[in-house]
PyMOL Python script that loads the backbone (N, CA, C, O; Angstrom):
from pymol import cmd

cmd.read_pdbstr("""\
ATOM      1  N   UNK A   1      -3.432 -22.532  -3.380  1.00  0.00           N
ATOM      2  CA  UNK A   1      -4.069 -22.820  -2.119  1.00  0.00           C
ATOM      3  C   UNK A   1      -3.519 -24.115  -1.534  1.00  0.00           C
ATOM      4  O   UNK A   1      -3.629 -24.425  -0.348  1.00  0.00           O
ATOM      5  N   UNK A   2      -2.820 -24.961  -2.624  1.00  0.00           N
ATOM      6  CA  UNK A   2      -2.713 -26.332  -1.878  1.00  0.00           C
ATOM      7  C   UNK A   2      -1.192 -25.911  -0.932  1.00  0.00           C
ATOM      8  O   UNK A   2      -1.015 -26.173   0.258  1.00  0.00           O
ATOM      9  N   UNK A   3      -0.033 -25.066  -2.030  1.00  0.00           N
ATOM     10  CA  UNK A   3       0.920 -25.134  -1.320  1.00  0.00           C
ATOM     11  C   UNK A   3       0.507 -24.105   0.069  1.00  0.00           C
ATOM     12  O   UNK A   3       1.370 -23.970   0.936  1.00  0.00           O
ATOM     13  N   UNK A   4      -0.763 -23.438   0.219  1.00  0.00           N
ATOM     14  CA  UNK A   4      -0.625 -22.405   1.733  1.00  0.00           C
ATOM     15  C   UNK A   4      -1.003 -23.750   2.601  1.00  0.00           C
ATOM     16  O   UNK A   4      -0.264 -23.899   3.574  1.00  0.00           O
ATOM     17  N   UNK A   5      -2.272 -25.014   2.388  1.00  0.00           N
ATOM     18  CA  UNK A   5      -2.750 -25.751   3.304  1.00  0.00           C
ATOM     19  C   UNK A   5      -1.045 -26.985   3.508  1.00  0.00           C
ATOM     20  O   UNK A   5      -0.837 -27.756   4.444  1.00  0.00           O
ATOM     21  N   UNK A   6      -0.580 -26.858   2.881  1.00  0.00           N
ATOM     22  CA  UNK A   6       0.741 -27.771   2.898  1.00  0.00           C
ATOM     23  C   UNK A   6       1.795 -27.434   4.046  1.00  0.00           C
ATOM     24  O   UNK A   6       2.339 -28.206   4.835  1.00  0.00           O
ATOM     25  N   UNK A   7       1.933 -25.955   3.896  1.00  0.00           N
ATOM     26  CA  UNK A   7       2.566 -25.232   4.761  1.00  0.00           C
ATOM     27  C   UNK A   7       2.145 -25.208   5.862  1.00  0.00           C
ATOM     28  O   UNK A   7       3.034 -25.012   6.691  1.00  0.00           O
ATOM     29  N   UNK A   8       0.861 -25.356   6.390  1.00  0.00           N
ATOM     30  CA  UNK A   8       0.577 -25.424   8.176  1.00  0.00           C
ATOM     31  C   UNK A   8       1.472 -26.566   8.341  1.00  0.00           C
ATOM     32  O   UNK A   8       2.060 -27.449   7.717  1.00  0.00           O
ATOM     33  N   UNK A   9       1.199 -25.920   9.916  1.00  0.00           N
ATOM     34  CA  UNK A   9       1.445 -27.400  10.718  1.00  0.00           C
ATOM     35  C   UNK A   9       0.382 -28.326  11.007  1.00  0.00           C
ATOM     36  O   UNK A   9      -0.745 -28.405  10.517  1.00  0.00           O
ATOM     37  N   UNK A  10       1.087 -29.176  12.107  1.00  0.00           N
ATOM     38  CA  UNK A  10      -0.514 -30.481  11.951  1.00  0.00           C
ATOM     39  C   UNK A  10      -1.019 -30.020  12.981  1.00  0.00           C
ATOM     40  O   UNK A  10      -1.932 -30.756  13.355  1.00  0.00           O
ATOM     41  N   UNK A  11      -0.850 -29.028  13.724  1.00  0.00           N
ATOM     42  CA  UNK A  11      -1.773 -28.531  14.890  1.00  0.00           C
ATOM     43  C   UNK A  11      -2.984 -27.519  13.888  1.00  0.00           C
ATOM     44  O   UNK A  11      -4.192 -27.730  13.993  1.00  0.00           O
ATOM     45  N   UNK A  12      -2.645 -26.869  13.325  1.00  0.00           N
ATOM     46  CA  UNK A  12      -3.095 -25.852  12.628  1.00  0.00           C
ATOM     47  C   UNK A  12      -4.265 -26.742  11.752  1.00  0.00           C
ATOM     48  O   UNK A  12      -5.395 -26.323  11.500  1.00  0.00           O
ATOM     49  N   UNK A  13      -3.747 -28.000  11.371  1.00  0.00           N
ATOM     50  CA  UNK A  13      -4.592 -28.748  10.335  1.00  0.00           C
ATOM     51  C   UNK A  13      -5.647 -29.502  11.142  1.00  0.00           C
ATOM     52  O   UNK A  13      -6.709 -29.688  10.547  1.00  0.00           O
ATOM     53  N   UNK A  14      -5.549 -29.964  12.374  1.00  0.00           N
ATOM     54  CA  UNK A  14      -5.911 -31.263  12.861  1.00  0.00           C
ATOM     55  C   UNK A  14      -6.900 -30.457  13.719  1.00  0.00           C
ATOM     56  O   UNK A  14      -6.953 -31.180  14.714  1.00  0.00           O
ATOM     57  N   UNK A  15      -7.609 -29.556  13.936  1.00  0.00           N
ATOM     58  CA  UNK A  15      -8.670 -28.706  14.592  1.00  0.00           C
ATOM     59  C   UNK A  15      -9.871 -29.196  14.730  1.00  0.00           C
ATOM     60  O   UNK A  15     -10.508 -29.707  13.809  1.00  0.00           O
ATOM     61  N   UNK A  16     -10.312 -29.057  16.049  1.00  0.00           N
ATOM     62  CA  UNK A  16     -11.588 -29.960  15.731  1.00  0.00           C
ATOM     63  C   UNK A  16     -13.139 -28.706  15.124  1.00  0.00           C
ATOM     64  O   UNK A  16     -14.312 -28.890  14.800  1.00  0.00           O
ATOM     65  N   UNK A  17     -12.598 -27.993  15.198  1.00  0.00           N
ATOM     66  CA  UNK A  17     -14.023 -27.047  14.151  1.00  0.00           C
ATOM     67  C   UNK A  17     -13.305 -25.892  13.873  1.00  0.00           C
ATOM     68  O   UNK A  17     -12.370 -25.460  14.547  1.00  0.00           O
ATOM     69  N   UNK A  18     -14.016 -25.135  12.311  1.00  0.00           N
ATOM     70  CA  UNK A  18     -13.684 -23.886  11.797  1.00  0.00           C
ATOM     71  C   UNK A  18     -13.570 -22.795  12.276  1.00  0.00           C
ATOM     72  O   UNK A  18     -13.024 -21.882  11.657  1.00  0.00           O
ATOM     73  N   UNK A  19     -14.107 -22.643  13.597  1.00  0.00           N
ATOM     74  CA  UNK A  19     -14.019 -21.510  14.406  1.00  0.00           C
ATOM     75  C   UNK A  19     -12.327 -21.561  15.090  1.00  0.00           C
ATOM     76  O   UNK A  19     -11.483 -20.675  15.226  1.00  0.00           O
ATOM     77  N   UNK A  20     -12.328 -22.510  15.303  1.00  0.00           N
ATOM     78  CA  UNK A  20     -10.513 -22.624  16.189  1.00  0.00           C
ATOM     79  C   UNK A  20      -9.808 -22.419  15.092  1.00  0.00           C
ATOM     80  O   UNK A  20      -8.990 -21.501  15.137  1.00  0.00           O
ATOM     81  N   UNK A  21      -9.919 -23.088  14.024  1.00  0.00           N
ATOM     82  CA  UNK A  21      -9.171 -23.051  12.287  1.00  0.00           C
ATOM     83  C   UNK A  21      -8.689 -21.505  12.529  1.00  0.00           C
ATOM     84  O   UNK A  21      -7.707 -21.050  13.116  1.00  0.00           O
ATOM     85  N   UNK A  22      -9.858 -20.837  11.790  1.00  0.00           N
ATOM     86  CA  UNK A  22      -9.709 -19.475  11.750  1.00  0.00           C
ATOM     87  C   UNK A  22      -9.141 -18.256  12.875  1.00  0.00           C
ATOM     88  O   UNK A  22      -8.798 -17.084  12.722  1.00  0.00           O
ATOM     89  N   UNK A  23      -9.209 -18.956  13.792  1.00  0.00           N
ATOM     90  CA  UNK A  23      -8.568 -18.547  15.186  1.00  0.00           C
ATOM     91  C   UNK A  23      -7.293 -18.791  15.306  1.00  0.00           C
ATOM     92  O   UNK A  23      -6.627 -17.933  15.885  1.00  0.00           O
ATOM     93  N   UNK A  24      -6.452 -20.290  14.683  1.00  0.00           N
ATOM     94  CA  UNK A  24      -5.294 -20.026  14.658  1.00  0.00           C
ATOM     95  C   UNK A  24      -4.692 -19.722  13.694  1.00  0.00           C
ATOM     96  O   UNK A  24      -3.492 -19.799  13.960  1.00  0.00           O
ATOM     97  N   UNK A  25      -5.004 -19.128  11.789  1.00  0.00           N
ATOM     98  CA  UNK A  25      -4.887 -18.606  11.374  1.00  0.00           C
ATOM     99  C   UNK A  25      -4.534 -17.122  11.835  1.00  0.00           C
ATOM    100  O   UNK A  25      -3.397 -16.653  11.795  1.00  0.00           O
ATOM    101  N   UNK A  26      -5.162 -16.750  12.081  1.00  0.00           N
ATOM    102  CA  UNK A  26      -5.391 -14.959  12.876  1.00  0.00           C
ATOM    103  C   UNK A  26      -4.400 -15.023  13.559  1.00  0.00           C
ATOM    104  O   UNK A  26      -3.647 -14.117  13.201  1.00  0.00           O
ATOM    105  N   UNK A  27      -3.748 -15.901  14.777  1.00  0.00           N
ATOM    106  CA  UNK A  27      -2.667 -15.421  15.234  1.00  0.00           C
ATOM    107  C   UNK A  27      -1.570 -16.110  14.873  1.00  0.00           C
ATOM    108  O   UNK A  27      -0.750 -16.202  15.786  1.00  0.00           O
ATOM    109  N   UNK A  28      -1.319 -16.540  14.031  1.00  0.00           N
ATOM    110  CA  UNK A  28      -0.227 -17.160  13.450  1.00  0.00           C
ATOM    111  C   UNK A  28       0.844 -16.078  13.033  1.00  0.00           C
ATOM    112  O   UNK A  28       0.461 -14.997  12.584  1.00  0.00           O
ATOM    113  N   UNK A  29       2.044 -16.337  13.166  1.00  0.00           N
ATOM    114  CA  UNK A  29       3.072 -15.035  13.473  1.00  0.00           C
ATOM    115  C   UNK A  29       2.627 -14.667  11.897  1.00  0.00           C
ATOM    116  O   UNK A  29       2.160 -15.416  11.039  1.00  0.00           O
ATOM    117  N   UNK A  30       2.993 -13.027  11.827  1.00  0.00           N
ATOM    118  CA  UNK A  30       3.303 -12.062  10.660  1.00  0.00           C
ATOM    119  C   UNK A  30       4.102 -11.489  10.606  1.00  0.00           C
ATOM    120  O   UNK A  30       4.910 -11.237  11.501  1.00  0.00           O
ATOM    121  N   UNK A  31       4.073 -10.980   9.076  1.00  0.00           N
ATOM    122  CA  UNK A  31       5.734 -10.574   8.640  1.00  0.00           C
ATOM    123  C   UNK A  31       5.195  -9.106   8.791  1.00  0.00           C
ATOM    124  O   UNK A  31       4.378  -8.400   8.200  1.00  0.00           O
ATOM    125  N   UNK A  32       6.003  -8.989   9.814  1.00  0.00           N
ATOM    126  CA  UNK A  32       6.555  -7.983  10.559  1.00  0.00           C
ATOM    127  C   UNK A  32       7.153  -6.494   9.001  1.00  0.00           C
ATOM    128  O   UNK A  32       6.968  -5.289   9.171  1.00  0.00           O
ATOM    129  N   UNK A  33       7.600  -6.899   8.124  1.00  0.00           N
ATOM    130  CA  UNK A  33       7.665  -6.066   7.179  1.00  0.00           C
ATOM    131  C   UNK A  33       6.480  -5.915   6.645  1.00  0.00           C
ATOM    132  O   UNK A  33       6.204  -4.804   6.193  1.00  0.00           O
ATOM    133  N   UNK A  34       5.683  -6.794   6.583  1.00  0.00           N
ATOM    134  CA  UNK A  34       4.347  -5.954   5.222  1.00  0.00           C
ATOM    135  C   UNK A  34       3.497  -4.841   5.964  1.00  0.00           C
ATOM    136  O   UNK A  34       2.865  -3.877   5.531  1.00  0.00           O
ATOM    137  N   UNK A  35       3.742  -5.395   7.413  1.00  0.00           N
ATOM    138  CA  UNK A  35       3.013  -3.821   8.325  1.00  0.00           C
ATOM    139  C   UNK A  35       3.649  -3.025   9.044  1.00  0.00           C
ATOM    140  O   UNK A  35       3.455  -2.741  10.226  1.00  0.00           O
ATOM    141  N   UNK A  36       4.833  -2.454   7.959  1.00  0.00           N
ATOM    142  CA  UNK A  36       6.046  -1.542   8.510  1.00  0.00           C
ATOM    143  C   UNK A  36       5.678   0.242   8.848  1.00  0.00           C
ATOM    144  O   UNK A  36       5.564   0.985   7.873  1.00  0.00           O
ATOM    145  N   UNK A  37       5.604   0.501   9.490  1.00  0.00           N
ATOM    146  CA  UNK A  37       5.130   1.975   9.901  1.00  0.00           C
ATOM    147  C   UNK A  37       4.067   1.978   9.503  1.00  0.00           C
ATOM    148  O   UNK A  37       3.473   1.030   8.989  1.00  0.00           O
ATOM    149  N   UNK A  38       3.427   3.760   9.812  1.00  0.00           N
ATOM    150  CA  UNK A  38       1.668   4.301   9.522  1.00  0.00           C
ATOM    151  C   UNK A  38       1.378   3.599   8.767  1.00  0.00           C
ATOM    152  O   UNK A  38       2.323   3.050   8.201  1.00  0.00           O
ATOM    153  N   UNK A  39      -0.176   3.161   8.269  1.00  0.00           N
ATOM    154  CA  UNK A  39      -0.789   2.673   7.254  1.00  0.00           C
ATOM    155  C   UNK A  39      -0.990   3.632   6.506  1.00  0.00           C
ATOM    156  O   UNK A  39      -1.008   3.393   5.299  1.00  0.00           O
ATOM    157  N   UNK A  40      -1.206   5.026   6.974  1.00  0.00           N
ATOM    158  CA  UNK A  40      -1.527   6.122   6.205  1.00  0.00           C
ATOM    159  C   UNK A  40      -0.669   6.747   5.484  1.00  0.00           C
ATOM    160  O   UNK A  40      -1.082   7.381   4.513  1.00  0.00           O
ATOM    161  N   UNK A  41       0.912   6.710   5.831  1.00  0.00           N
ATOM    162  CA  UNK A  41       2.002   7.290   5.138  1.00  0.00           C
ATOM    163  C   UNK A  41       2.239   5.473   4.016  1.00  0.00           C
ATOM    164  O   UNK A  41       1.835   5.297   2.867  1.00  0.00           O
ATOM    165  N   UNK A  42       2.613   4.968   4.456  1.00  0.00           N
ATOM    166  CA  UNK A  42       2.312   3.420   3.508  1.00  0.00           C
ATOM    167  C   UNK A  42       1.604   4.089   2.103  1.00  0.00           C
ATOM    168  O   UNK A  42       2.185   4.520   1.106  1.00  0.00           O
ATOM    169  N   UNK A  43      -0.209   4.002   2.454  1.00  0.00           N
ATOM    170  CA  UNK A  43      -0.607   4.467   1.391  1.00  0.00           C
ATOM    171  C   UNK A  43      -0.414   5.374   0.054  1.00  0.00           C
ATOM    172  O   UNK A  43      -0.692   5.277  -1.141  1.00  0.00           O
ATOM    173  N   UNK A  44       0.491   6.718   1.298  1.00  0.00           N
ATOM    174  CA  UNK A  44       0.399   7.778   0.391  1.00  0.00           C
ATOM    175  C   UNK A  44       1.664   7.430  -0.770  1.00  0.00           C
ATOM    176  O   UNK A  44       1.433   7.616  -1.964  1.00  0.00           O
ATOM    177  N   UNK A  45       3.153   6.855  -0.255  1.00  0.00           N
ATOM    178  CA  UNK A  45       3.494   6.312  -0.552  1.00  0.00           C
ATOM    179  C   UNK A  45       3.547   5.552  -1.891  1.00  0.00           C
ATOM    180  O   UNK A  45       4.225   5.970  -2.831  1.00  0.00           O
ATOM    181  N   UNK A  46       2.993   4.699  -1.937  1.00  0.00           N
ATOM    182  CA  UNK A  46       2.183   3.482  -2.682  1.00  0.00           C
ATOM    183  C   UNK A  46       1.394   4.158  -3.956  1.00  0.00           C
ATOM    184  O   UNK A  46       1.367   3.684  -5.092  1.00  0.00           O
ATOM    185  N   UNK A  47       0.896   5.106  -3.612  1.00  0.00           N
ATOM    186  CA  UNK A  47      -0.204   6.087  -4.329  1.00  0.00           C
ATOM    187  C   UNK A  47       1.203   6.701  -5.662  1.00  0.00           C
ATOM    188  O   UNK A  47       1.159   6.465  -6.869  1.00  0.00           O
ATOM    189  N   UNK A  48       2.048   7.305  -5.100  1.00  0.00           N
ATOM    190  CA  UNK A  48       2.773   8.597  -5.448  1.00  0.00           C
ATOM    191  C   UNK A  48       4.136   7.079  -6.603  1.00  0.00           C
ATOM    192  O   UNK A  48       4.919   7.334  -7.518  1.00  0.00           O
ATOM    193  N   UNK A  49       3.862   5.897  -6.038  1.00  0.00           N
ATOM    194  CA  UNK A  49       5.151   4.639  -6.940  1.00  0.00           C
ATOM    195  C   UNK A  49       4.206   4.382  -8.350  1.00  0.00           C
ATOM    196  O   UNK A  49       4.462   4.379  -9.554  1.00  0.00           O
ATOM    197  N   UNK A  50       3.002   4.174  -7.548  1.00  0.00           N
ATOM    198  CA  UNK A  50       2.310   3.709  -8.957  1.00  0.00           C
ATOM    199  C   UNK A  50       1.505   4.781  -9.770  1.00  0.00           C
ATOM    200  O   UNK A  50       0.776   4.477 -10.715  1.00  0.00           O
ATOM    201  N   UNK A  51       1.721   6.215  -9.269  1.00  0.00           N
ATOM    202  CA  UNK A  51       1.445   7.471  -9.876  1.00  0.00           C
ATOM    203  C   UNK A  51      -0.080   7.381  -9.832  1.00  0.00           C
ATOM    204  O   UNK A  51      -0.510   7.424 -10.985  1.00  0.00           O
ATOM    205  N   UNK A  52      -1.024   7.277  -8.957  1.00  0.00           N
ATOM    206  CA  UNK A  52      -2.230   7.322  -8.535  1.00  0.00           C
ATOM    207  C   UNK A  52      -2.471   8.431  -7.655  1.00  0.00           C
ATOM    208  O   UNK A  52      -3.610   8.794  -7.363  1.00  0.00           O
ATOM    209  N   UNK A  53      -1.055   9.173  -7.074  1.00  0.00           N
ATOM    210  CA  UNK A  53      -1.717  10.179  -5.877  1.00  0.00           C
ATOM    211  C   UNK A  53      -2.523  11.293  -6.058  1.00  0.00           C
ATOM    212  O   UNK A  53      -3.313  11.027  -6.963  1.00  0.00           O
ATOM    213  N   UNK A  54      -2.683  12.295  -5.675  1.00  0.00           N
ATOM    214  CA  UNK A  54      -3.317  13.718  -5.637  1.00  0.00           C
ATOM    215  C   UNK A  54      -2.691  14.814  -6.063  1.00  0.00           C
ATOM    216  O   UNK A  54      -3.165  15.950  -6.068  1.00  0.00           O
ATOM    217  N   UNK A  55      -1.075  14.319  -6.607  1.00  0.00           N
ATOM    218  CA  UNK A  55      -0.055  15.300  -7.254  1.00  0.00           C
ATOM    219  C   UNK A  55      -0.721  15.991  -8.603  1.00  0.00           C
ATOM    220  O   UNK A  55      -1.207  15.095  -9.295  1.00  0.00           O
ATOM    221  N   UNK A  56      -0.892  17.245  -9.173  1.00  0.00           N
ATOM    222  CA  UNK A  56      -1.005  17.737 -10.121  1.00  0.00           C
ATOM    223  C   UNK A  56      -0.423  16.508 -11.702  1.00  0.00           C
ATOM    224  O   UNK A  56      -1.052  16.183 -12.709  1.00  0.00           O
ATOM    225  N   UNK A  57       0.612  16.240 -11.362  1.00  0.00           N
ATOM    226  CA  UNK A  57       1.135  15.709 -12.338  1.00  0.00           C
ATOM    227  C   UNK A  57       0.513  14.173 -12.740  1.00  0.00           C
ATOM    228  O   UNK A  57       0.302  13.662 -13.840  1.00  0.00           O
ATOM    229  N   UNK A  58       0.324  13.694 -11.423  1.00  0.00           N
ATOM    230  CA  UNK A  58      -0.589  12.080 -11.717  1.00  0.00           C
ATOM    231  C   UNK A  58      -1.438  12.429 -11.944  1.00  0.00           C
ATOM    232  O   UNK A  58      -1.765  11.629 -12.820  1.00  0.00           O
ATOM    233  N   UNK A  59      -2.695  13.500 -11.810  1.00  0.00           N
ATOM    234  CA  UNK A  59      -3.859  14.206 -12.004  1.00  0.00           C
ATOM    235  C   UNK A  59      -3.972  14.213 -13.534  1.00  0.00           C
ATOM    236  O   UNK A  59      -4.768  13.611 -14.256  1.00  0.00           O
ATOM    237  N   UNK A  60      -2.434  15.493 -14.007  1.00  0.00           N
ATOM    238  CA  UNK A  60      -2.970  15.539 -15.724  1.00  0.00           C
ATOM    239  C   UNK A  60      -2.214  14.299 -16.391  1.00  0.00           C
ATOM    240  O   UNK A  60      -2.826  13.951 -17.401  1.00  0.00           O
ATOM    241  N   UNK A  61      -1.319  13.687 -16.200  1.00  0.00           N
ATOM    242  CA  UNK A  61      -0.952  13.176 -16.894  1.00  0.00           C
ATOM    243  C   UNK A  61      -1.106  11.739 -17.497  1.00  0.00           C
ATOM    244  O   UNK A  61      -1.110  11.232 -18.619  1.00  0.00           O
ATOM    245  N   UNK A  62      -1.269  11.216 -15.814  1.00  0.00           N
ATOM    246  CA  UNK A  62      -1.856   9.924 -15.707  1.00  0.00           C
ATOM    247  C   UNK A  62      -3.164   9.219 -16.044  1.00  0.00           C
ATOM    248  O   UNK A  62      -3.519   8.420 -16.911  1.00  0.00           O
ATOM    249  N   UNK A  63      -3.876   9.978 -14.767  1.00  0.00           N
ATOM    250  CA  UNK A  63      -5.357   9.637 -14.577  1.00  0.00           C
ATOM    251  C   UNK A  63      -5.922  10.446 -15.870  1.00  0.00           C
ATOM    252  O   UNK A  63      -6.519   9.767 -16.706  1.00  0.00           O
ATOM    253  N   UNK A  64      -5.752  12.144 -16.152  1.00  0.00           N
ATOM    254  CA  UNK A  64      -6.239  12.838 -16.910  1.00  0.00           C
ATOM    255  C   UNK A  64      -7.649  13.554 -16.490  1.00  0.00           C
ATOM    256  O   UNK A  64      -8.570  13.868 -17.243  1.00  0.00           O
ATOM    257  N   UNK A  65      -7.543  13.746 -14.870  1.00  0.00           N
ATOM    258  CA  UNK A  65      -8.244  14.515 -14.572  1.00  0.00           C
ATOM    259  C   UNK A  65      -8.588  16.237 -14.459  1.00  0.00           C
ATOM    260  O   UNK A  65      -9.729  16.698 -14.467  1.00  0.00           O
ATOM    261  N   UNK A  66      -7.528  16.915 -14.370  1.00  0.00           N
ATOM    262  CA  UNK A  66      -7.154  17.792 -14.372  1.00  0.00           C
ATOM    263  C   UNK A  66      -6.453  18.476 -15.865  1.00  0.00           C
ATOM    264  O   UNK A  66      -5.735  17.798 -16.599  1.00  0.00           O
ATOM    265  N   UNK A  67      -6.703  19.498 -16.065  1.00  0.00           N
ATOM    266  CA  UNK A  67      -5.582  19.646 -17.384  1.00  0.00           C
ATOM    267  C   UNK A  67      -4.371  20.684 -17.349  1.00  0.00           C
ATOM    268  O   UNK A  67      -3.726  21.325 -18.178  1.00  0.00           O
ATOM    269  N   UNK A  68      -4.393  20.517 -15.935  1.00  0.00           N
ATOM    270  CA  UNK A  68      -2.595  21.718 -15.592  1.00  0.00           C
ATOM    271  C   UNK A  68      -1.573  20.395 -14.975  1.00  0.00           C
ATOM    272  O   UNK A  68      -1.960  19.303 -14.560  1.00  0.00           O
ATOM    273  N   UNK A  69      -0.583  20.756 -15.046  1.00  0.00           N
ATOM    274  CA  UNK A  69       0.258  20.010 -13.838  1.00  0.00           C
ATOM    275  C   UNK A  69       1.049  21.051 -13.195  1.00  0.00           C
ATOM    276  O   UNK A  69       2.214  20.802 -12.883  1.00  0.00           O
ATOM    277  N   UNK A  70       0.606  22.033 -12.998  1.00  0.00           N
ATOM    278  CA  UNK A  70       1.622  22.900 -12.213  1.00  0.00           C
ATOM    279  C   UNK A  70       1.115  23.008 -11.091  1.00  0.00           C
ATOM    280  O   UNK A  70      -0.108  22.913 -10.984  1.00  0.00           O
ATOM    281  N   UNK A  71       1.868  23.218 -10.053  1.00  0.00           N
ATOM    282  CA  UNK A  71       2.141  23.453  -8.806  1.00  0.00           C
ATOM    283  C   UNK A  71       1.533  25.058  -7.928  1.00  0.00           C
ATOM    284  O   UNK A  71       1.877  26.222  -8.130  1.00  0.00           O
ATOM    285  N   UNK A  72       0.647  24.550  -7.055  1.00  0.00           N
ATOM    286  CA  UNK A  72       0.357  26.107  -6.489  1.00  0.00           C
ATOM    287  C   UNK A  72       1.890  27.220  -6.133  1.00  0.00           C
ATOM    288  O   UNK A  72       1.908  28.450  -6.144  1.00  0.00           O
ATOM    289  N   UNK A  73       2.818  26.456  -5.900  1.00  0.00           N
ATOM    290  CA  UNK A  73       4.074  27.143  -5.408  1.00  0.00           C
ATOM    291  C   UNK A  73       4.590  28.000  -7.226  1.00  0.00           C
ATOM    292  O   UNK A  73       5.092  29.095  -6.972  1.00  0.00           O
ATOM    293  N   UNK A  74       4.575  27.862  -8.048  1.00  0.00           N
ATOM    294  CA  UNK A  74       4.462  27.947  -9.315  1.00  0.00           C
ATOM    295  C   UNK A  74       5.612  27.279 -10.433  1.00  0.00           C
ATOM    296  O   UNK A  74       6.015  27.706 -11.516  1.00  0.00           O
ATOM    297  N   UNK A  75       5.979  25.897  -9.565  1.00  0.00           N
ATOM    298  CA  UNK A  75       7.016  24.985 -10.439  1.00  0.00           C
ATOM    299  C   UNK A  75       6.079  24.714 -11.801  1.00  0.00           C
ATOM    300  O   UNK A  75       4.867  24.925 -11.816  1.00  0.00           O
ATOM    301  N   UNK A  76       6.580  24.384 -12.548  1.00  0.00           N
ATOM    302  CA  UNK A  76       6.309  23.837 -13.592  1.00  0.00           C
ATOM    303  C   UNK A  76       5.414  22.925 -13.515  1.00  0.00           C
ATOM    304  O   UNK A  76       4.334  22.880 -14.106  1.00  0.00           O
ATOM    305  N   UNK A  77       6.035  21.907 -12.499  1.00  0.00           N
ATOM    306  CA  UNK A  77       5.251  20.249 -12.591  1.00  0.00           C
ATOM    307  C   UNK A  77       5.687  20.047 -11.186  1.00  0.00           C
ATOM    308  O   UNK A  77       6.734  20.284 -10.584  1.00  0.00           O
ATOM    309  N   UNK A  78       3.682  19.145 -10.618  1.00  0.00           N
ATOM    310  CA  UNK A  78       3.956  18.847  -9.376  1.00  0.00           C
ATOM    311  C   UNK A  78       4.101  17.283  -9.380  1.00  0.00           C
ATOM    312  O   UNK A  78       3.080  16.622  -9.573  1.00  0.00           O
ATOM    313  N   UNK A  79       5.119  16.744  -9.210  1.00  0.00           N
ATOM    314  CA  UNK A  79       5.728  15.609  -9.341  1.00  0.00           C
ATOM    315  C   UNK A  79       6.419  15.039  -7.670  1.00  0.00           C
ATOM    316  O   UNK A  79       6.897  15.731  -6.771  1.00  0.00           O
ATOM    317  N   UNK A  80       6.253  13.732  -7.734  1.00  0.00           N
ATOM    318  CA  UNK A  80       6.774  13.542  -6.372  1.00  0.00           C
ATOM    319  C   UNK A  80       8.161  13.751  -6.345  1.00  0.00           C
ATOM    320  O   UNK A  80       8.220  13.424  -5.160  1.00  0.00           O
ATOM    321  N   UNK A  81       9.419  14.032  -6.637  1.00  0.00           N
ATOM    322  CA  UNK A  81      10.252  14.489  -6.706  1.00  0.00           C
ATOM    323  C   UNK A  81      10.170  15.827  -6.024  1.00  0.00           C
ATOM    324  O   UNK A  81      10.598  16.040  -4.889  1.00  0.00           O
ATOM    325  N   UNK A  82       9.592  16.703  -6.794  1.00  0.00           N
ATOM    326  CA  UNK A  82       9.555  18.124  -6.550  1.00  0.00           C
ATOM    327  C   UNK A  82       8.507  18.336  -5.206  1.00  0.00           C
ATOM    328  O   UNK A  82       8.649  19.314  -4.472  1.00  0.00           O
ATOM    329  N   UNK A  83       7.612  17.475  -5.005  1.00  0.00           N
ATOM    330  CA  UNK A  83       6.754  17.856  -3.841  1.00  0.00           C
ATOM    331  C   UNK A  83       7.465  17.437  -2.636  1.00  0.00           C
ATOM    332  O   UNK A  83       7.590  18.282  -1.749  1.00  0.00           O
ATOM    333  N   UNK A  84       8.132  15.830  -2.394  1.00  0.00           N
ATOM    334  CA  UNK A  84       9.081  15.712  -1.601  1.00  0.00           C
ATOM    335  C   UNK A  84      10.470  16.392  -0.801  1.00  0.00           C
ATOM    336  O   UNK A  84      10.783  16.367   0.389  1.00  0.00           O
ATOM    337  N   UNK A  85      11.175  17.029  -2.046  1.00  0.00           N
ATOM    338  CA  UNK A  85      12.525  17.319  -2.178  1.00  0.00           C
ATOM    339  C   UNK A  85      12.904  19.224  -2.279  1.00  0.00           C
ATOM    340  O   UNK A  85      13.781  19.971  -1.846  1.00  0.00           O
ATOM    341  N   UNK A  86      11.991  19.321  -2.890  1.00  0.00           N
ATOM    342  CA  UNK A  86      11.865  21.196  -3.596  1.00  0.00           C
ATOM    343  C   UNK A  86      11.064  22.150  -2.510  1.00  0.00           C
ATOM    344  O   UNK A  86      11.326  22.874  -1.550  1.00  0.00           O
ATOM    345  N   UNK A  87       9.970  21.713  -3.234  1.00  0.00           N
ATOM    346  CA  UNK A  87       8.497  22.874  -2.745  1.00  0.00           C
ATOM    347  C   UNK A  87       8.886  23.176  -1.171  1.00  0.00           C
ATOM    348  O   UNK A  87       8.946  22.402  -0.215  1.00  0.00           O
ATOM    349  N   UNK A  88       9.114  24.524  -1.258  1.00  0.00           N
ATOM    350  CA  UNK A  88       8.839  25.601   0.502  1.00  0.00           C
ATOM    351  C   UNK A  88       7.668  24.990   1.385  1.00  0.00           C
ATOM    352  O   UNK A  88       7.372  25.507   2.462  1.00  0.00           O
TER     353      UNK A  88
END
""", "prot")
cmd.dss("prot")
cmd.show_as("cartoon", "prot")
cmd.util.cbc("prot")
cmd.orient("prot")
C-alpha cells in the first residue's frame, strides 16, 4: 500500500476531502489491457485456463462433479481443445 500511495501525484495526494480522493482515483487513466474485449468472453476464457469451466472434462476430472467426460457430439473427452477446434 505504501508503494501505491508513493506512486500518486501531489495533486492526487494533497485533496482537501475523501470524497475528491476517491473521485480522482476513479478517473485516473487505466490499463487499457486488463479491460480488453467482452467481460463475458474474458470470463469464459479464464474459466476454460484454470479448468473451472462447464466442459465435461473440468466437470469429471477437475471439480469431480460429474462422472462422464464425454461429449454430447460423442468424442471421447470434452476438453477445451476439442470444444474450440473439433466439435460440429
Amino acid at each position: 500500500m505504501v508503494n501505491e500511495w508513493n506512486g500518486l501525484g501531489s495533486k492526487e495526494k494533497s485533496v482537501s476531502s475523501l470524497a475528491i480522493f476517491k473521485f480522482k482515483l476513479r478517473n485516473m487513466a487505466i490499463n487499457e489491457l486488463y479491460y480488453y474485449g467482452p467481460r463475458s468472453e474474458n470470463i469464459q476464457l479464464t474459466r476454460m485456463q484454470i479448468q473451472c469451466s462447464s466442459l465435461n472434462a473440468h466437470l469429471c476430472f477437475c471439480l469431480h462433479v460429474v462422472n462422464d467426460a464425454k461429449y454430447s457430439c460423442g468424442f471421447a473427452e470434452e476438453d477445451p481443445t476439442h470444444f474450440s477446434f473439433s466439435c460440429p
